[in-house]
C-alpha positions as CSV (number, residue, x, y, z in Angstrom):
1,X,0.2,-7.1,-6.6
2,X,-3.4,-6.7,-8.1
3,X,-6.0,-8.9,-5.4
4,X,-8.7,-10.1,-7.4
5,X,-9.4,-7.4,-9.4
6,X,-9.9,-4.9,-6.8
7,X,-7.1,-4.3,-4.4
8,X,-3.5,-3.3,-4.9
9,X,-1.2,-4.8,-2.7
10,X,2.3,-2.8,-2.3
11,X,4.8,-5.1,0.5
12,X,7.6,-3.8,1.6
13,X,10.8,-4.8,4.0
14,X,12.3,-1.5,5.2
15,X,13.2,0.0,8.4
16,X,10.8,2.5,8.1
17,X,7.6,3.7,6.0
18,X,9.0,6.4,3.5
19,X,6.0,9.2,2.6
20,X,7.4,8.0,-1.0
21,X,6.1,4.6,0.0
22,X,2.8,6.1,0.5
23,X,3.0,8.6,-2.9
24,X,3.8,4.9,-5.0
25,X,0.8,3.6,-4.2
26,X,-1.8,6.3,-4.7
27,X,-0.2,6.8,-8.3
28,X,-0.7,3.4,-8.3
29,X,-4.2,3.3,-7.8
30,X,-5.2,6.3,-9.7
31,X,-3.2,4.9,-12.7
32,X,-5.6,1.6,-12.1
33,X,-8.6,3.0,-11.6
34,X,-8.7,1.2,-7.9
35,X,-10.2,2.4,-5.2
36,X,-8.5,0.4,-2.7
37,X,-5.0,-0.1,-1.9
38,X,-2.5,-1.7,1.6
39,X,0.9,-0.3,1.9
40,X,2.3,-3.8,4.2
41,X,5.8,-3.4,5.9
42,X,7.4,-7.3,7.1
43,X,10.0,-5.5,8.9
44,X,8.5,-4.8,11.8
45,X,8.4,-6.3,15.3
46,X,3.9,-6.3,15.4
47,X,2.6,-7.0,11.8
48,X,-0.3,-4.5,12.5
49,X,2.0,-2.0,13.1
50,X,3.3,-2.1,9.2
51,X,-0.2,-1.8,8.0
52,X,-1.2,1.0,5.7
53,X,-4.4,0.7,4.3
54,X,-4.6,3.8,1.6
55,X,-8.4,4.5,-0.1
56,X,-8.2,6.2,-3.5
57,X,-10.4,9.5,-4.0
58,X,-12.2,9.6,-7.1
């Protein structure tokens, strides 16, 4: 999901946070041109816990 523009937004539902997970969303935002990018897990018992925020070296 592209966020006005600026951010990509990757959500997920898993038991746990894959490194692929991770490796999706920089080629993502490199693809994009984006600098800024949230990996966001649901399945998780604290929301901040499936948090990922990922920032795209140019």
């Amino acid at each position: 999901m592209l966020i006005e523009n600026e951010i990509i937004l990757e959500i997920k539902a898993v038991n746990s946070m894959e490194p692929v997970f991770t490796a999706q969303l920089i080629t993502y935002l490199k693809l994009a041109d984006k600098k800024l990018g949230y990996l966001i897990n649901f399945n998780v018992s604290l929301l901040k816990d499936g948090f990922r925020r990922i920032v795209n070296k140019f």
